[in-house]
C-alpha positions in Angstrom: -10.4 -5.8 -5.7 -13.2 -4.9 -3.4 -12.3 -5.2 0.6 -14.5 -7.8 1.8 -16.9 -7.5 4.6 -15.1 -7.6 8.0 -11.7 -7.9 6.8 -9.1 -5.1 8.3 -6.4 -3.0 6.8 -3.4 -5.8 6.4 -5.5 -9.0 6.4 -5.2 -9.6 2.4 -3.0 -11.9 1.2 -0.4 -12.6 -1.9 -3.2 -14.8 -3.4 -4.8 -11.7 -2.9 -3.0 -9.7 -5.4 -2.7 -12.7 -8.0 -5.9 -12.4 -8.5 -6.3 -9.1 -8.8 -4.0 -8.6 -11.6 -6.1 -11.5 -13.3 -9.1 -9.3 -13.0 -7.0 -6.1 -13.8 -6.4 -7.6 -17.2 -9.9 -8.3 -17.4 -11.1 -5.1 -17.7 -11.7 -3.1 -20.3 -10.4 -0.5 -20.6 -7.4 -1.7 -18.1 -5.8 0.4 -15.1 -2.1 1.5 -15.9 -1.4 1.2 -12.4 -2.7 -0.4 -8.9 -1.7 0.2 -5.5 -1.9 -2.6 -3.2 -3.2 -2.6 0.3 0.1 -4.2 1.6 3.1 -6.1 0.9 2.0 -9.8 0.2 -0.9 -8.2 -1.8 1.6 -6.3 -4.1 3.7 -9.3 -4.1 1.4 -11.2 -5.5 0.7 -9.1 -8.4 4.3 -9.1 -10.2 4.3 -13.3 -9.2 1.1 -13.2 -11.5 1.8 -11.0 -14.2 4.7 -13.7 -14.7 2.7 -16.1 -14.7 0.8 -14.1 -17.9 4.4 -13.6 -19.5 3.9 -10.1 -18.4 6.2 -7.5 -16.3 5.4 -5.5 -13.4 6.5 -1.9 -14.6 6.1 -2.6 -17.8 2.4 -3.9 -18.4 1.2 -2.7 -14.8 2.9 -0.6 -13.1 2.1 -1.6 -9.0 3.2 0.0 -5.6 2.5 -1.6 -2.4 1.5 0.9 1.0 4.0 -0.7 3.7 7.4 0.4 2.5 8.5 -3.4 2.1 12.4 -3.4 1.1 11.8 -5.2 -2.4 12.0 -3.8 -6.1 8.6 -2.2 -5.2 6.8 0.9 -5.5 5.7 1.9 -2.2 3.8 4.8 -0.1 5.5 5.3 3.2 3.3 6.8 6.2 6.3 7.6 8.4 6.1 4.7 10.6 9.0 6.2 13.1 7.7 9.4 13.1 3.7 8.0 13.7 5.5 6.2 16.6 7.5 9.1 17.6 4.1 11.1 18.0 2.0 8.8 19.6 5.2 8.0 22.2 5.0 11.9 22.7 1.2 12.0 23.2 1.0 9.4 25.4 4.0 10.2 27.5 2.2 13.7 28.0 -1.2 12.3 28.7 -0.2 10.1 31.3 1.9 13.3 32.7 -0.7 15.6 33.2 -4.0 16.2 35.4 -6.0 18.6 33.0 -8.8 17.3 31.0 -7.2 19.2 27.9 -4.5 16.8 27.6 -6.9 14.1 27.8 -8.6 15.4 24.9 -8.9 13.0 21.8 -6.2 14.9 19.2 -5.9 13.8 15.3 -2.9 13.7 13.5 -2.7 12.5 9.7 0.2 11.3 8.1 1.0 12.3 4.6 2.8 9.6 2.6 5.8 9.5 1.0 6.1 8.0 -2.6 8.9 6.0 -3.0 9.3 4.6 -6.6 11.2 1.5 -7.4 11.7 -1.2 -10.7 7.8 -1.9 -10.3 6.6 1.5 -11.9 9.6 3.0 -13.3 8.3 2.7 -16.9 5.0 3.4 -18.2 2.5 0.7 -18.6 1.6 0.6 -22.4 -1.8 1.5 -22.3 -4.7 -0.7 -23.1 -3.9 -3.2 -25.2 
């Protein structure tokens, strides 16, 4: 599902996600698998597939991106260690005069990927 205009990272919803997976099993041919903006969104997406008398691992597999504890596949950025480096950065901005510390830095996180019951088997493909 496309991110609508001016919605942020973290503003979809579980209604969100049961739609998707109505418009998943739309397509043709269908995804295997989706990965879900957040938690409620990937929620959402096993509570439909229910609905359809279908299973989440089994006819789609589906991993959320906020490391929710829940029988769901997730990507985890690191969220102690992303606050551990911008406490650091900060803490060493505010301590120092020079204009090099005060120079914008980038950091990127590489996720994690934790699997769980939600994508443990393969989806069968394309029915």
């Amino acid at each position: 599902m496309a991110q609508e205009p001016g919605r942020g990272p973290g503003t979809l919803k579980s209604w969100h996600g049961r739609q998707a997976a109505r418009a998943i099993f739309d397509m043709k041919p269908r995804p295997s698998a989706v990965v879900c903006d957040n938690g409620p969104v990937a929620f959402g997406v096993p509570h439909e597939l229910g609905r359809m008398g279908e299973r989440a691992g089994k006819a789609l597999a589906v991993a959320g991106c906020d490391n929710v504890v829940a029988p769901l596949t997730a990507l985890s950025a690191g969220a102690e260690k992303i606050g551990a480096i911008a406490s650091e950065t900060l803490l060493a901005r505010l301590g120092s005069a020079t204009d090099e510390a005060r120079t914008p830095a980038r950091y990127v996180a590489i996720p994690g990927l934790i699997v769980r019951e939600s994508s443990v088997g393969p989806a069968s493909r394309h029915r």
